[in-house]
N, CA, C and O of each residue as an XYZ file, in Angstrom:
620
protein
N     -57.350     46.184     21.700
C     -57.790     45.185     20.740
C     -59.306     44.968     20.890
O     -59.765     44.853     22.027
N     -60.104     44.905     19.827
C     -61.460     44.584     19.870
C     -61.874     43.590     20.142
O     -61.333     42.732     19.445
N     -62.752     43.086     20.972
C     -63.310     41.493     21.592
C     -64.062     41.229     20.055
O     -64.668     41.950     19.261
N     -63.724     39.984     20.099
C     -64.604     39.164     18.638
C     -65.871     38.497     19.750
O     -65.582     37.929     20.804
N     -67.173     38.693     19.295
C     -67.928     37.831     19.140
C     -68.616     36.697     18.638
O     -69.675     36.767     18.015
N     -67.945     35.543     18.940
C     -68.665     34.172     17.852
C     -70.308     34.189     18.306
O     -70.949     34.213     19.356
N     -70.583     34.160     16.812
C     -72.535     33.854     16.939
C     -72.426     32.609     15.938
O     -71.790     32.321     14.924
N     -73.580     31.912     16.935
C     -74.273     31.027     15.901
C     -75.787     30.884     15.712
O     -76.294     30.909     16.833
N     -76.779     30.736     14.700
C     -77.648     30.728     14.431
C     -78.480     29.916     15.166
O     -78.320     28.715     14.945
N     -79.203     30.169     15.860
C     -80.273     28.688     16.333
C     -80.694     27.755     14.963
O     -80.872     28.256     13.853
N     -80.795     26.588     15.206
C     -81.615     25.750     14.044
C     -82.546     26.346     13.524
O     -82.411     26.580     12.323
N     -83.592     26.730     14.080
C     -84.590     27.375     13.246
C     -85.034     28.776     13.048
O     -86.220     29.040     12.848
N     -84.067     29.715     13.102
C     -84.041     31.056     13.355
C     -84.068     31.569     11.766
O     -83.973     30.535     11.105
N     -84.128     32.341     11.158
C     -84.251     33.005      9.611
C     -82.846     33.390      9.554
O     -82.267     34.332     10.094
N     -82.527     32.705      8.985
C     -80.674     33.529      8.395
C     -80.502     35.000      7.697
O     -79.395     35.485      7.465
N     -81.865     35.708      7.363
C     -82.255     36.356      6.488
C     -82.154     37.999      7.175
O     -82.182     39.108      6.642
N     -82.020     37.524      8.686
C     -82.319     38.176      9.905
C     -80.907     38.904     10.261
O     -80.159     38.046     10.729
N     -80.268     40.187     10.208
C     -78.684     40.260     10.130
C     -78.240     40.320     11.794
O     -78.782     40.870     12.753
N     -77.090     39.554     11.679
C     -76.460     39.386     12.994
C     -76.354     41.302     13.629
O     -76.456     42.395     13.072
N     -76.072     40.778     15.211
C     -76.128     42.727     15.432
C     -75.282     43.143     15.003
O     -74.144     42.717     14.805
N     -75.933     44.347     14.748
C     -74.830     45.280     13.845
C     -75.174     47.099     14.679
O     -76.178     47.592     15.193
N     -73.702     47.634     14.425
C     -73.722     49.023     14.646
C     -74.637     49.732     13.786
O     -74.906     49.195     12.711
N     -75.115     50.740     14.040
C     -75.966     51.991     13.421
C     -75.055     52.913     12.756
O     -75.208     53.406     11.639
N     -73.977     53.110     13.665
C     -73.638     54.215     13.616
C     -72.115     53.916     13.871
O     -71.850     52.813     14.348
N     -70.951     54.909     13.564
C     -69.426     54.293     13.938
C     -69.526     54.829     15.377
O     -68.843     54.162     16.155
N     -70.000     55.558     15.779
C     -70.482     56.040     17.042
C     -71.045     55.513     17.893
O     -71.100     56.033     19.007
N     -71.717     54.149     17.579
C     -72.952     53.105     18.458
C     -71.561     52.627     19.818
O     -70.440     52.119     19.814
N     -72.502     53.160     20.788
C     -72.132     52.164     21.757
C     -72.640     50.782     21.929
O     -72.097     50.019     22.729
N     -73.733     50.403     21.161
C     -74.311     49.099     21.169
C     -74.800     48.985     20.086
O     -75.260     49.940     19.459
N     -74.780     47.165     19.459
C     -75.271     46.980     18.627
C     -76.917     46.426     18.561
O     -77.584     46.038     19.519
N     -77.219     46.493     17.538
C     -79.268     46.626     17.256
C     -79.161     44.898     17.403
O     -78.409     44.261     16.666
N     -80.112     44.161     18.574
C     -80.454     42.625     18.122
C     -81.805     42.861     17.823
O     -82.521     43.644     18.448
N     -82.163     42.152     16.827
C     -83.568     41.977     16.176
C     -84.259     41.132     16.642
O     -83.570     40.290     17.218
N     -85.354     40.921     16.683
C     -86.424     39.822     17.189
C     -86.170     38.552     15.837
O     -86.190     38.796     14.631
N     -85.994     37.517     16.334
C     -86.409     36.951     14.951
C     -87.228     35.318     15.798
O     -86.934     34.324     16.463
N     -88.315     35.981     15.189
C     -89.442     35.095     15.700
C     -89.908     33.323     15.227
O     -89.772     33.042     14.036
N     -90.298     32.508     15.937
C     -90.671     31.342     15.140
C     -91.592     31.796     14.153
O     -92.269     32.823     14.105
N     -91.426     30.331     12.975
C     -92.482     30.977     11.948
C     -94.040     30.658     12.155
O     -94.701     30.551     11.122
N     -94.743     30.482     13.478
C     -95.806     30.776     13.376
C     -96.131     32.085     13.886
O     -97.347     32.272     13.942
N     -95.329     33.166     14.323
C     -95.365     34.093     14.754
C     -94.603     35.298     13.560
O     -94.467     36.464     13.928
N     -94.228     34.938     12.387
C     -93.414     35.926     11.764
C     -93.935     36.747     10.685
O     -93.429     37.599      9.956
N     -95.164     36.209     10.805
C     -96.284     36.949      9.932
C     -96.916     37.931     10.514
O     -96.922     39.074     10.058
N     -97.673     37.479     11.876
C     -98.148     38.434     12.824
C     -97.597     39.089     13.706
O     -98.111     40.056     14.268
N     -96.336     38.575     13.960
C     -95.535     39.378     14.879
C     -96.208     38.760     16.336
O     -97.139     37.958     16.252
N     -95.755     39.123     17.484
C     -95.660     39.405     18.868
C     -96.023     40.062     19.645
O     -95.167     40.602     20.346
N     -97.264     40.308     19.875
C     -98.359     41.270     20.519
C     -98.196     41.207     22.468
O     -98.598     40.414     23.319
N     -97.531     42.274     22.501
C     -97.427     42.613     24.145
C     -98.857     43.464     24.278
O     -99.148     44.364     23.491
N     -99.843     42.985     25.563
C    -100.372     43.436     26.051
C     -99.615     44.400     27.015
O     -98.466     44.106     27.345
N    -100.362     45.841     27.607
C    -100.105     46.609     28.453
C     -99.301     45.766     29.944
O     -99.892     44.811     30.447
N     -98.369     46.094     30.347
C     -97.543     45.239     31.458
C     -97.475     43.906     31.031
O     -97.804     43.106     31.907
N     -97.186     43.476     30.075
C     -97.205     42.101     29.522
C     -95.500     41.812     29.442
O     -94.726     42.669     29.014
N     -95.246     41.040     29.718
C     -93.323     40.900     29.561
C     -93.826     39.704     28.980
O     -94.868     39.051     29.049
N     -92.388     39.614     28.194
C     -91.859     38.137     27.404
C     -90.403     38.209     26.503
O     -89.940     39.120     25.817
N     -89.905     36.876     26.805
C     -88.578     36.341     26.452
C     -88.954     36.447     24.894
O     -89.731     35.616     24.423
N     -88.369     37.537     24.033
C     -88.664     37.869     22.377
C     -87.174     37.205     22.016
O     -86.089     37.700     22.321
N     -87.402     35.935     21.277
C     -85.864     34.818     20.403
C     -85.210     35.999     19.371
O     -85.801     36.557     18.446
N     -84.158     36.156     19.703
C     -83.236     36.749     18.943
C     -82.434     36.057     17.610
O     -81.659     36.666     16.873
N     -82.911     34.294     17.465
C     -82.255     33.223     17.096
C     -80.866     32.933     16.810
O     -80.318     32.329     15.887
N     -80.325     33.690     18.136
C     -78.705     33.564     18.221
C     -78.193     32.811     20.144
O     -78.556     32.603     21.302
N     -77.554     32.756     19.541
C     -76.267     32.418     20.688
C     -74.875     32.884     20.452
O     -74.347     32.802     19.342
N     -74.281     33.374     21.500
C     -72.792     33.954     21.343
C     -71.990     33.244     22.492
O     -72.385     32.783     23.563
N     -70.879     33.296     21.993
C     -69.460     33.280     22.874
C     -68.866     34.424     22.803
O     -68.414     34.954     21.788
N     -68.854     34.986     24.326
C     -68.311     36.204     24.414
C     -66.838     35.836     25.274
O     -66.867     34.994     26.171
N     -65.617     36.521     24.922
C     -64.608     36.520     25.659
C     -64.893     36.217     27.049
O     -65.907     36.579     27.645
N     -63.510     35.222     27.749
C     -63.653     35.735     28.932
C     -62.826     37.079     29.668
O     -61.764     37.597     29.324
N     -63.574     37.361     30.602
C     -63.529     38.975     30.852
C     -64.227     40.125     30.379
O     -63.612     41.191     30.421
N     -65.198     40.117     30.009
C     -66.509     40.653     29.349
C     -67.602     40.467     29.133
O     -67.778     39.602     28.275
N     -68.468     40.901     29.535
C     -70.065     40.615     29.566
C     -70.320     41.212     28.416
O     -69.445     41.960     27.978
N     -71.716     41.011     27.556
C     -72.815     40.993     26.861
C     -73.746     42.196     27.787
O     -74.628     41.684     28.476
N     -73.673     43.205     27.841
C     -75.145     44.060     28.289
C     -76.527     44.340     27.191
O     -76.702     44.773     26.052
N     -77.291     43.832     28.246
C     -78.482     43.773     27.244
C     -79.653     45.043     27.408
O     -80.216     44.953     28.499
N     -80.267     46.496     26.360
C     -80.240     47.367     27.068
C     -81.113     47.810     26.632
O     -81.210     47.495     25.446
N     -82.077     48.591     27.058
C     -83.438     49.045     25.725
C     -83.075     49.825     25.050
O     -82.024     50.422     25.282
N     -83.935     50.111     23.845
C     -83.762     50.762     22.495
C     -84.690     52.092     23.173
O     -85.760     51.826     23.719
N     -84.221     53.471     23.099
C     -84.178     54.565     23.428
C     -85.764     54.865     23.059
O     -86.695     54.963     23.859
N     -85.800     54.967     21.801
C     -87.121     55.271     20.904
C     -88.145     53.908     21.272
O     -89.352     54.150     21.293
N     -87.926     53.216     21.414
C     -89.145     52.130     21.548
C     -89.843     52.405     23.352
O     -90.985     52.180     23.750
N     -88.769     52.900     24.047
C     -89.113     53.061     25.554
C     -89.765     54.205     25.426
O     -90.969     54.097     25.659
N     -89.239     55.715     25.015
C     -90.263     56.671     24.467
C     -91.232     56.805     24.074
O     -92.148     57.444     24.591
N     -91.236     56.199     23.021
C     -92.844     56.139     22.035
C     -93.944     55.395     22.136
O     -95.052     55.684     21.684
N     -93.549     54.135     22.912
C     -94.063     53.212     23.025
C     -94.432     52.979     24.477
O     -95.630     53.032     24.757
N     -93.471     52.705     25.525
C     -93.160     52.416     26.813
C     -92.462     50.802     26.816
O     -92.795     50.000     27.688
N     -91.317     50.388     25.578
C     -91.620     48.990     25.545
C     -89.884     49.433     25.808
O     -89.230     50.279     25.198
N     -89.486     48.599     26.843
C     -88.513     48.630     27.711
C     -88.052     47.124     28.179
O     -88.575     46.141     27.653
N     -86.800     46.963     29.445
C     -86.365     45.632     29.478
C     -86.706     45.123     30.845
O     -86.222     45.881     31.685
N     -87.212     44.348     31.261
C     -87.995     43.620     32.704
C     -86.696     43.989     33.387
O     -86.715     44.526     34.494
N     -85.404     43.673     32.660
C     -83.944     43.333     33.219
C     -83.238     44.682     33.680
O     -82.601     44.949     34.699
N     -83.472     45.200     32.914
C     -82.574     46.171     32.312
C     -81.145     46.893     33.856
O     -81.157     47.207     35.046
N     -80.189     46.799     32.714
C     -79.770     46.063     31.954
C     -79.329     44.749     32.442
O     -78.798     44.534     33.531
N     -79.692     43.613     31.225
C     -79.732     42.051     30.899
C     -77.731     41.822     31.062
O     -76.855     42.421     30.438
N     -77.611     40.896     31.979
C     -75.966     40.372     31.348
C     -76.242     39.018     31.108
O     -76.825     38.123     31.719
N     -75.518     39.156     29.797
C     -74.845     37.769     29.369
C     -73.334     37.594     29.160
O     -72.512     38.032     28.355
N     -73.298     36.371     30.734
C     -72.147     36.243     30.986
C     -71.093     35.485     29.726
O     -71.411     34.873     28.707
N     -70.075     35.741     30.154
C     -68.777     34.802     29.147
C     -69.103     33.511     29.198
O     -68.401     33.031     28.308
N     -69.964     32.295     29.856
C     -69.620     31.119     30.214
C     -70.703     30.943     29.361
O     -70.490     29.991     28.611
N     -71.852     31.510     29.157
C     -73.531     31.192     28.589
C     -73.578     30.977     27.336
O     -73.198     31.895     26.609
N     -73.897     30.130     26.920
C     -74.197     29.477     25.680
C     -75.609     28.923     25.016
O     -75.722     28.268     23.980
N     -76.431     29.279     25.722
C     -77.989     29.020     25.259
C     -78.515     30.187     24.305
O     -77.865     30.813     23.468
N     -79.654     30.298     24.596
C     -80.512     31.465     23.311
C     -80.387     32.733     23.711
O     -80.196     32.714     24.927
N     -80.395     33.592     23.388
C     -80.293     34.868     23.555
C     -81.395     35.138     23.303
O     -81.815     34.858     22.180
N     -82.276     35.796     24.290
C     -83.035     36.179     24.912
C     -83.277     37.426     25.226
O     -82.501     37.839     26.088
N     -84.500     38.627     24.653
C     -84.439     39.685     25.304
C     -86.518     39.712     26.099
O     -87.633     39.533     25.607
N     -85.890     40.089     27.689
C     -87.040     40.457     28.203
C     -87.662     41.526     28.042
O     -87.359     42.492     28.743
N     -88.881     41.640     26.893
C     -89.395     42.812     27.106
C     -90.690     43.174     27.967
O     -91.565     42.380     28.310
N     -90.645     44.177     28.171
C     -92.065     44.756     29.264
C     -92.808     45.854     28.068
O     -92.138     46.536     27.293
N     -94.283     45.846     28.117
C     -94.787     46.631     27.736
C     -95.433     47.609     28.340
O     -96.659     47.507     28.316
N     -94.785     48.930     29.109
C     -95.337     49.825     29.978
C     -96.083     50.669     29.690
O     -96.842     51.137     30.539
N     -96.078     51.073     28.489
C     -97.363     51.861     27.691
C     -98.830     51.447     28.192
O     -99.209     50.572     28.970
N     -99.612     52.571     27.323
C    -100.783     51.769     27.660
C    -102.140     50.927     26.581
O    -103.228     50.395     26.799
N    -101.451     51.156     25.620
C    -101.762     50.287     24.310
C    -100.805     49.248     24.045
O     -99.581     49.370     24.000
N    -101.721     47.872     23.818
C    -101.051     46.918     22.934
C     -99.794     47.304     21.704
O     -99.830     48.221     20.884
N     -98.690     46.248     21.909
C     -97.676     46.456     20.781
C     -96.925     45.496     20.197
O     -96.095     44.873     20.859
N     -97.087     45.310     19.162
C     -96.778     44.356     17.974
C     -95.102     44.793     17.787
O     -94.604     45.902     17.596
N     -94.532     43.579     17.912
C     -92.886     43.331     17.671
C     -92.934     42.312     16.450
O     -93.114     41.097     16.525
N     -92.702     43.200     15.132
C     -92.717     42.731     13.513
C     -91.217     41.398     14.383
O     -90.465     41.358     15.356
N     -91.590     40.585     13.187
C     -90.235     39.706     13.029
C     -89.111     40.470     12.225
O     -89.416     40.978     11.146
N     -87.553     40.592     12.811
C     -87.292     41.808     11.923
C     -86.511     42.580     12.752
O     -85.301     42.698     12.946
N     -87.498     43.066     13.181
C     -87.641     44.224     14.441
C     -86.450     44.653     15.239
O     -85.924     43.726     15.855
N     -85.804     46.021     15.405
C     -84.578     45.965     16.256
C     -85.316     46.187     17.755
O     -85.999     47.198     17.920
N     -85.199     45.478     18.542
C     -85.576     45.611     20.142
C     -85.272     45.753     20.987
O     -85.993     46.075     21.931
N     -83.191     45.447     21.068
C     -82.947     45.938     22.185
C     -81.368     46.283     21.867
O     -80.870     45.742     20.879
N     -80.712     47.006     22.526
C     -78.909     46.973     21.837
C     -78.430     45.782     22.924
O     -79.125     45.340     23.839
N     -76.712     45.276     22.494
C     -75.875     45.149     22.924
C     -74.431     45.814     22.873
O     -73.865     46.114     21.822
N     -73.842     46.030     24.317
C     -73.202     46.748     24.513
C     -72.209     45.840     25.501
O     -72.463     45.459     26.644
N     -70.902     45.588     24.651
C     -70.036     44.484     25.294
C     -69.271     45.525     26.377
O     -69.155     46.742     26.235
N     -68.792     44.725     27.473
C     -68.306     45.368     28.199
C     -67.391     44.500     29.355
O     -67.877     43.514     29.908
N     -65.853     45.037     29.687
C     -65.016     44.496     30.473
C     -65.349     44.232     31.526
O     -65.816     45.198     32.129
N     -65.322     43.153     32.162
C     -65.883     42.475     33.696
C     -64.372     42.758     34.901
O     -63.195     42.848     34.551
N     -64.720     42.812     35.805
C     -63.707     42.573     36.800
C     -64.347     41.881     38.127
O     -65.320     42.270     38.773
N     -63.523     40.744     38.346
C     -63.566     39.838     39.676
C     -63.298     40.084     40.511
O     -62.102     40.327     40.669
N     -64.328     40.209     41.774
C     -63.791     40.904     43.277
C     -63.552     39.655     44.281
O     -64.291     38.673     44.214
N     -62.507     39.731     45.201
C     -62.886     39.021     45.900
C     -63.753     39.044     47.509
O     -63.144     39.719     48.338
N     -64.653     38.606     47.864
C     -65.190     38.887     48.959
C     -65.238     38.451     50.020
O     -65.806     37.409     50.349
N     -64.300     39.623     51.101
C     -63.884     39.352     52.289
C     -64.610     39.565     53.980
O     -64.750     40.728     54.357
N     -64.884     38.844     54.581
C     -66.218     39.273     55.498
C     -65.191     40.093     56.868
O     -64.345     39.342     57.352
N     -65.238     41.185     57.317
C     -64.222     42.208     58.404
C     -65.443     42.491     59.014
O     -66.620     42.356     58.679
N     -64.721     43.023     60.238
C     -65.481     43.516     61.572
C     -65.912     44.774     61.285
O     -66.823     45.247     61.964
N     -65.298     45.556     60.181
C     -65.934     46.855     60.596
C     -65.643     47.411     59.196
O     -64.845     46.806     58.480
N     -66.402     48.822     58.653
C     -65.692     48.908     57.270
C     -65.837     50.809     57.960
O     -66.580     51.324     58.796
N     -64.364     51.520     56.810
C     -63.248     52.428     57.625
C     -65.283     53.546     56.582
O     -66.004     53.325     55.610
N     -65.168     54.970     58.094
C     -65.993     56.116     57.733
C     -65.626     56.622     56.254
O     -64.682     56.205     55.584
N     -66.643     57.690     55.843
C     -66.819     58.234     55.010
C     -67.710     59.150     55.342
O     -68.497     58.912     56.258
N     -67.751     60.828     54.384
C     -68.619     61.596     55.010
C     -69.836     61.525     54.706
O     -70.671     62.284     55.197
N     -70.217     60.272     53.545
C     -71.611     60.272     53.632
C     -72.509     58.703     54.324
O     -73.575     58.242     53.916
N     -71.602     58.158     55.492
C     -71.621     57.172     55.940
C     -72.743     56.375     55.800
O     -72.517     55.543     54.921
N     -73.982     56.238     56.326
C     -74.801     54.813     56.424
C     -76.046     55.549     55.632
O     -77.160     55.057     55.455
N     -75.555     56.949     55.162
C     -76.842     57.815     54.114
C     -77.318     56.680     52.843
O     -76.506     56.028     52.187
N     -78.566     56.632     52.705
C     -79.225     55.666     51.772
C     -80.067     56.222     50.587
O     -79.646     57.232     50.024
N     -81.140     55.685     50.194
C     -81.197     56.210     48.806
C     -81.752     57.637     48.932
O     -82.722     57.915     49.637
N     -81.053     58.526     48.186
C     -81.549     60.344     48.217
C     -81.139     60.414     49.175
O     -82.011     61.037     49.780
N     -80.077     60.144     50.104
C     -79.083     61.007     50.784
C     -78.295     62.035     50.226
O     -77.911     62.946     50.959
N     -77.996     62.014     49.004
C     -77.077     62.691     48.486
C     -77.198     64.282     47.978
O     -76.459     65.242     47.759
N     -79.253     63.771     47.917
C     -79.811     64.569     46.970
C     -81.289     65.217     47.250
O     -81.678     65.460     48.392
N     -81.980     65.442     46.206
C     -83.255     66.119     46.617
C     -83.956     64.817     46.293
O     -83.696     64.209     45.256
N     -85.064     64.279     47.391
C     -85.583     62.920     47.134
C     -85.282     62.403     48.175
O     -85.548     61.218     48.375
C-alpha cells in the first residue's frame, strides 16, 4: 500500500508553487521547489561560493508513522553547479510538523541564484525500523573485525 502524505501550505507560501511531484513513473523521489518569501521571489536566492542556507519549501507534511521523509540533492544541480545538501541526506521524521526546510551548500565556485520556482532537492519516502539498544561485554568476531574506513578496499 502507498504511504499518503498530508501537506499543508505555510500561510504565506505561493499556492501557485506545485506540491512535490514525480518526474517520472520511475522517480524514486519527488522534485520540492524553493518557494521563497515575496521579497526574495523576484530576485531569487543568491548562494555565495560555500555559502549554505535553509531555502522555504512553504510546506509542512505529516508523514506516516514508520517512515521517514529523505531529503536528497538534485543530481544535475550538484554537477553543474556544485549546489548540493549541508545534510545530505536530510530526515524528516514522522513526528515533525514545522517548515520544511532544505539545506543547501554552494560548492562550486561561482555565485548561484535559486529562481522562486526552482526544483532543489528530491524527496524520497522511506520505511523506518526501531532498534533496540543493548549495552554487552563483548560483541561475537567477524573476518573483517575492528578494520575501519578503507579496510575493505583501495584507500
Amino acid at each position: 500500500m502507498m504511504p499518503i502524505i498530508k501537506v499543508l501550505r505555510d500561510t504565506d507560501a505561493d499556492p501557485l508553487i506545485s506540491l512535490p511531484t514525480y518526474e517520472t513513473s520511475g522517480s524514486a523521489g519527488a522534485d520540492l521547489r524553493a518557494n521563497l518569501p515575496d521579497v526574495d521571489r523576484k530576485s531569487g536566492l543568491t548562494l555565495a561560493p560555500l555559502e549554505r542556507r535553509i531555502v522555504p519549501t512553504g510546506l509542512r507534511v505529516e508523514i506516516p508513522k514508520g517512515y521517514e521523509m529523505q531529503i536528497r540533492p538534485r543530481s544535475g544541480l550538484a554537477a553543474k553547479h556544485g549546489i548540493t545538501l549541508a545534510n545530505a541526506p536530510g530526515t524528516i521524521d514522522s513526528d515533525y510538523r514545522g517548515p520544511l526546510g532544505v539545506i543547501l551548500i554552494n560548492l562550486g565556485p561561482e555565485p548561484f541564484t535559486i529562481g522562486h520556482g526552482d526544483r532543489i532537492a528530491q524527496a524520497v519516502i522511506a520505511p523506518v525500523v526501531q532498534a533496540d539498544y543493548v549495552q554487552v561485554d563483548t560483541l561475537s568476531d567477524t573476518a573483517r573485525g575492528v578494520g575501519g574506513f578503507g579496510s575493505t578496499g583501495r584507500g
